[in-house]
C-alpha positions as CSV (number, residue, x, y, z in Angstrom):
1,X,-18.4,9.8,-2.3
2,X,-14.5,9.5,-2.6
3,X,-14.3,12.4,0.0
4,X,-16.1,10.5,2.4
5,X,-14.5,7.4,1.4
6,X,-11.1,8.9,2.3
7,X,-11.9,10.1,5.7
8,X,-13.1,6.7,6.8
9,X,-10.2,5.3,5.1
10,X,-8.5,8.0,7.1
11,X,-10.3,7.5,10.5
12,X,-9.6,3.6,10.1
13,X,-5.9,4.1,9.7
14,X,-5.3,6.0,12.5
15,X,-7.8,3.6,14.8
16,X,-5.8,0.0,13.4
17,X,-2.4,1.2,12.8
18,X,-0.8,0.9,16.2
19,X,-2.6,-2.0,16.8
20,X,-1.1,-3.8,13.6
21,X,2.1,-2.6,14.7
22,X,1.6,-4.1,18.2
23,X,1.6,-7.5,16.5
24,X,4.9,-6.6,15.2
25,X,3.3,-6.3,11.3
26,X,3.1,-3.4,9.0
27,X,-0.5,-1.7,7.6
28,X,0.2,-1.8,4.0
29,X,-2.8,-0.4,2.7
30,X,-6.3,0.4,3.5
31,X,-9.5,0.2,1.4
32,X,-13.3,1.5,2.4
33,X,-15.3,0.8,-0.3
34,X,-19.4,1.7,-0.2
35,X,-21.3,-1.0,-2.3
36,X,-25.3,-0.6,-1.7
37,X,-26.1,-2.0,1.3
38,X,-22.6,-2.0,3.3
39,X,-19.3,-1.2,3.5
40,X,-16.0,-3.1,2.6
41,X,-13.6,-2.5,4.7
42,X,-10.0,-4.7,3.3
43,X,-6.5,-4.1,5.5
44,X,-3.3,-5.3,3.7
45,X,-1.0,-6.6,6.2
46,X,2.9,-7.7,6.2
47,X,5.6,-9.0,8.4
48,X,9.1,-10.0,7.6
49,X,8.6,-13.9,6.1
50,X,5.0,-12.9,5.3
51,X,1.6,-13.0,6.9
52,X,0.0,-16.3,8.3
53,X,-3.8,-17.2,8.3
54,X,-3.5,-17.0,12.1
55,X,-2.3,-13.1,11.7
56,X,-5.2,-12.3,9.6
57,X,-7.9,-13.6,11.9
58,X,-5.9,-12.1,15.0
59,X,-5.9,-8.7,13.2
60,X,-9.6,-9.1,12.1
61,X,-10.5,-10.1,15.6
62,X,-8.8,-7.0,17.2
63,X,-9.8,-4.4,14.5
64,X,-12.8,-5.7,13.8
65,X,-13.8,-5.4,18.1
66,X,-12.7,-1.4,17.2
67,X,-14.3,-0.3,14.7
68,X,-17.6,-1.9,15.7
69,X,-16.8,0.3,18.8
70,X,-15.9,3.4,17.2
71,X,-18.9,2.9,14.4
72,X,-16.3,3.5,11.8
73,X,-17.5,3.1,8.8
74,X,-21.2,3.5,10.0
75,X,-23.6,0.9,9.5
76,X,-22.7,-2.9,8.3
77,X,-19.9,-3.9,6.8
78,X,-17.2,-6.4,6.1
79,X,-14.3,-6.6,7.2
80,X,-11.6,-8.2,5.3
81,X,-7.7,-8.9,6.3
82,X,-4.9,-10.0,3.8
83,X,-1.1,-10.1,2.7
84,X,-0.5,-7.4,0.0
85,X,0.5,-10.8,-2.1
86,X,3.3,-11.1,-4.3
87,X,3.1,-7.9,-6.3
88,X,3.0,-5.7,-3.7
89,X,2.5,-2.3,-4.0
90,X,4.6,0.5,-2.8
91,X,3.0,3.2,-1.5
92,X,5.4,5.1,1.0
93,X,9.3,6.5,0.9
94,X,10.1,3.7,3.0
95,X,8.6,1.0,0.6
96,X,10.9,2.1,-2.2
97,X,13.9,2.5,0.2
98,X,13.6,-1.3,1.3
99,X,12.8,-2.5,-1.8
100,X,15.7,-1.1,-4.1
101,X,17.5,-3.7,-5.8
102,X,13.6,-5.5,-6.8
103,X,12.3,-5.7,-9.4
104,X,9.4,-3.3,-9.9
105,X,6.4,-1.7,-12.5
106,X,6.1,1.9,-12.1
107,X,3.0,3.9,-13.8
108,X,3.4,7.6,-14.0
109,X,0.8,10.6,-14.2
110,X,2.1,12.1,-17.1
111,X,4.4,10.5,-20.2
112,X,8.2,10.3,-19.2
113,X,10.6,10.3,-22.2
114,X,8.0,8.8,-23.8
115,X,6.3,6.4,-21.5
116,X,3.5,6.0,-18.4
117,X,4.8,2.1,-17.8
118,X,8.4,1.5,-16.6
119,X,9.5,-2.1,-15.7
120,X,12.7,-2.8,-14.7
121,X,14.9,-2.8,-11.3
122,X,14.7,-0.4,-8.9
123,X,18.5,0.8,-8.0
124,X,17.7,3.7,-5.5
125,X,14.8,6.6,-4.0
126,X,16.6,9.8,-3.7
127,X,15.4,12.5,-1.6
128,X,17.5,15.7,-2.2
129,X,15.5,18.8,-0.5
130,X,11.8,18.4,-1.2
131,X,12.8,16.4,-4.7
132,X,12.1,12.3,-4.5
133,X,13.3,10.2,-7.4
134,X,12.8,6.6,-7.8
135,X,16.0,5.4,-10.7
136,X,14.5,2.6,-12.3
137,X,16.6,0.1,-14.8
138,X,14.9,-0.8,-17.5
139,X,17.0,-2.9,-19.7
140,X,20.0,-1.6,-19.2
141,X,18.7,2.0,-19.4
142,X,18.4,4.1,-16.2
143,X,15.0,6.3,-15.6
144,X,15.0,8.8,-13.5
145,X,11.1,9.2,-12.3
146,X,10.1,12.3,-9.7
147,X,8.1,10.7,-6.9
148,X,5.0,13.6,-7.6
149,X,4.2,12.0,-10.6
150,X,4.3,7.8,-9.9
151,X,0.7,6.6,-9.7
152,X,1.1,3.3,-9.0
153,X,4.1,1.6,-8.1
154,X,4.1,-2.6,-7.4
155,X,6.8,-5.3,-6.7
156,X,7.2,-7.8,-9.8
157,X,7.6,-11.6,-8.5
158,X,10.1,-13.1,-9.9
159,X,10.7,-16.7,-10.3
């Protein structure tokens, strides 16, 4: 099921994307989810001063006119549009390039001196060769954490 599940994750991507960036917003993330009798289909959407109501249902109008087209996922389903909220996630180089200076959680595949959580400020994403390294201050002490091995990586909102 997750196979099939990440090629219509896949397949919606590449249908929505450019129309998402048409309405000058960013596709954040994409989820297909099967539950027994449809599919969920939710699109996290953002724009520079955030994401209105009136986005959502202009996104959800255009995307939801292509995938009925394309049959993509097959069958019913719903359709659902949102703002990544205020924890975002960060799931591409470019997320942790904008964001350095934020403060962020970062959860990691395998223990890192001694750790899988890391909460602190994110001070830069390094790319040297085919090496990526988020540097995370945490407390005062600086965590250098290889890209390969973050799991999950999300804004924190600060007050």
């Amino acid at each position: 099921m997750d196979n099939i599940r990440q090629t219509y994750r896949q397949e919606v991507i590449d249908l929505v994307e450019p129309v998402i960036e048409s309405g000058l917003m960013e596709l954040i993330d994409i989820e297909c989810l099967k539950m027994k009798s449809r599919w969920v289909v939710r699109i996290y959407i953002d724009k520079e001063n955030g994401v209105t109501l009136d986005d959502c249902a202009e996104i959800s109008n255009s995307v939801g006119d292509l995938l009925d087209i394309h049959d993509i996922p097959p069958g019913p389903y719903t359709l659902e549009i949102s703002s990544p909220g205020l924890n975002r996630p960060l799931l591409k180089d470019k997320d942790f390039l904008k964001y350095r200076g934020s403060r962020v959680t970062v959860r990691v595949k395998k223990i890192l001196s001694g750790k899988r959580k890391f909460c602190g400020k994110l001070i830069n994403f390094m790319q040297e060769g085919k090496n990526k390294t988020l540097i995370v201050d945490e407390e005062g002490k600086l965590y250098h954490i290889p890209r390969e091995i973050v799991s999950k990586a999300n804004l924190e909102y600060e007050l």
